[in-house]
Residue frames relative to the residue before (quaternion, step in Angstrom):
aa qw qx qy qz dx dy dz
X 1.0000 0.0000 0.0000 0.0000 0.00 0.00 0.00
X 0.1990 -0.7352 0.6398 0.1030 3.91 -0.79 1.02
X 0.0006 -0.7099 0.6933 -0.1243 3.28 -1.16 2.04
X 0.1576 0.8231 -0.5451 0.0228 3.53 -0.95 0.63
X 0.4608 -0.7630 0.4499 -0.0553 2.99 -0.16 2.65
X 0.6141 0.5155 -0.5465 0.2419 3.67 0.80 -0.38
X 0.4867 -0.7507 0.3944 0.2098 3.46 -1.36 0.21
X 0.5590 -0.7149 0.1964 0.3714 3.58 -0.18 1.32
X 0.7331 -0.5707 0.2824 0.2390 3.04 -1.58 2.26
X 0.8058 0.4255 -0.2235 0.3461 3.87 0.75 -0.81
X 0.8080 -0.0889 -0.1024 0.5734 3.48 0.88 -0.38
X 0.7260 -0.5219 0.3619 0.2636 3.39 0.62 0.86
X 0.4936 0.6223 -0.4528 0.4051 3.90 0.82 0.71
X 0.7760 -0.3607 0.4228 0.2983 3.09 -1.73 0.18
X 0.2339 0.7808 -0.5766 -0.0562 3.91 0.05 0.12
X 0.4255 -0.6567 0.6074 0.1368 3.43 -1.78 0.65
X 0.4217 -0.7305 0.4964 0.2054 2.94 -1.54 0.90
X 0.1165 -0.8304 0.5444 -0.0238 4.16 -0.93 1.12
X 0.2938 -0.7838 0.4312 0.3367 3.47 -0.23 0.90
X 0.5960 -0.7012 0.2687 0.2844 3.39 -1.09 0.84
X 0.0630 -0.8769 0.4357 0.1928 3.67 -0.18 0.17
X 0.7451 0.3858 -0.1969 0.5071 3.55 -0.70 1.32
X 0.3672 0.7213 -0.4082 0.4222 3.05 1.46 1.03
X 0.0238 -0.8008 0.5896 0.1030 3.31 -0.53 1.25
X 0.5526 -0.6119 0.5399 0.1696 2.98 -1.67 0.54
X 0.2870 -0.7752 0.4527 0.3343 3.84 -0.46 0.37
X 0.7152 -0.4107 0.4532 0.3383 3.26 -1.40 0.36
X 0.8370 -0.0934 0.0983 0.5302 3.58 0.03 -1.22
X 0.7537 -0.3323 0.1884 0.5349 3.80 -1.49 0.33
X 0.1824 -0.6647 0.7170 0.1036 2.92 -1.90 0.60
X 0.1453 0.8998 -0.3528 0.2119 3.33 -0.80 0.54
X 0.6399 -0.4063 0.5568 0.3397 3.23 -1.40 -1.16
X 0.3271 -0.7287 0.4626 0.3848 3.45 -0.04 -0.11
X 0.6844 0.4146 -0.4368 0.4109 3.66 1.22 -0.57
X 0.7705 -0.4790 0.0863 0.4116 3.91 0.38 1.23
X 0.2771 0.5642 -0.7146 0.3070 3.92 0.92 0.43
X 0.0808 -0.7830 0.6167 -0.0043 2.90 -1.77 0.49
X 0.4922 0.6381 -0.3149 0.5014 3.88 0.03 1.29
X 0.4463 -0.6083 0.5578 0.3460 3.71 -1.35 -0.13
X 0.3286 -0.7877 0.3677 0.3693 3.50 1.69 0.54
X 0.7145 -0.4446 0.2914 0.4549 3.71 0.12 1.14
X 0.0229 0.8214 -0.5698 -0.0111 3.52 -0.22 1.61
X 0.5876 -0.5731 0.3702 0.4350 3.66 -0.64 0.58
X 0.4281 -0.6751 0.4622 0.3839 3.86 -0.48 0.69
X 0.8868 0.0746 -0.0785 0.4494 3.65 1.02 -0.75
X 0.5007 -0.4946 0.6124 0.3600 3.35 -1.72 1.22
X 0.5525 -0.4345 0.7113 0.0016 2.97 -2.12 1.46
X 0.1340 0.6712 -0.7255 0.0722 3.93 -0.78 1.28
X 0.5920 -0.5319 0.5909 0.1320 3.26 -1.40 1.50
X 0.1002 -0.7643 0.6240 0.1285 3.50 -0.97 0.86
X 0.4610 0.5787 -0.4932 0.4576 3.54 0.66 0.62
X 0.5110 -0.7362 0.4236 0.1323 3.82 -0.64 1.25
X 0.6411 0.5407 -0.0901 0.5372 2.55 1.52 -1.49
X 0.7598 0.4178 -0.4014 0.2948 3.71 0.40 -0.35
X 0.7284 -0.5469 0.2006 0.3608 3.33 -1.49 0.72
X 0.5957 0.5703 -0.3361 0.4549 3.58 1.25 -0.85
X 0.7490 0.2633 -0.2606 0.5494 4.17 0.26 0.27
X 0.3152 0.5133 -0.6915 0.3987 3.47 1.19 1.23
């Protein structure tokens, strides 16, 4: 299970996890060019600030 307790980078609140929606997947490798191949383990969820007031949920 993926939890991440840290608290959001801009004003220091509680923030909740939301599965993203509209993730696309590419076609062919992403990467490096010297052969890594992948989206190098993206976080399944976007991090939403529960403060109204902060700048990141204008």
């Amino acid at each position: 299970m993926y939890t991440d307790e840290k608290p959001c980078s801009v004003c220091g609140s509680e923030v909740r996890l939301r599965a993203r929606d509209g993730v696309v997947e590419p076609d062919g490798p992403v990467g490096p060019s010297d052969g890594v191949v992948g989206g190098g383990d993206p976080t399944v969820d976007e991090r939403v600030c529960t403060n109204p007031e902060c700048p990141t949920n204008a």
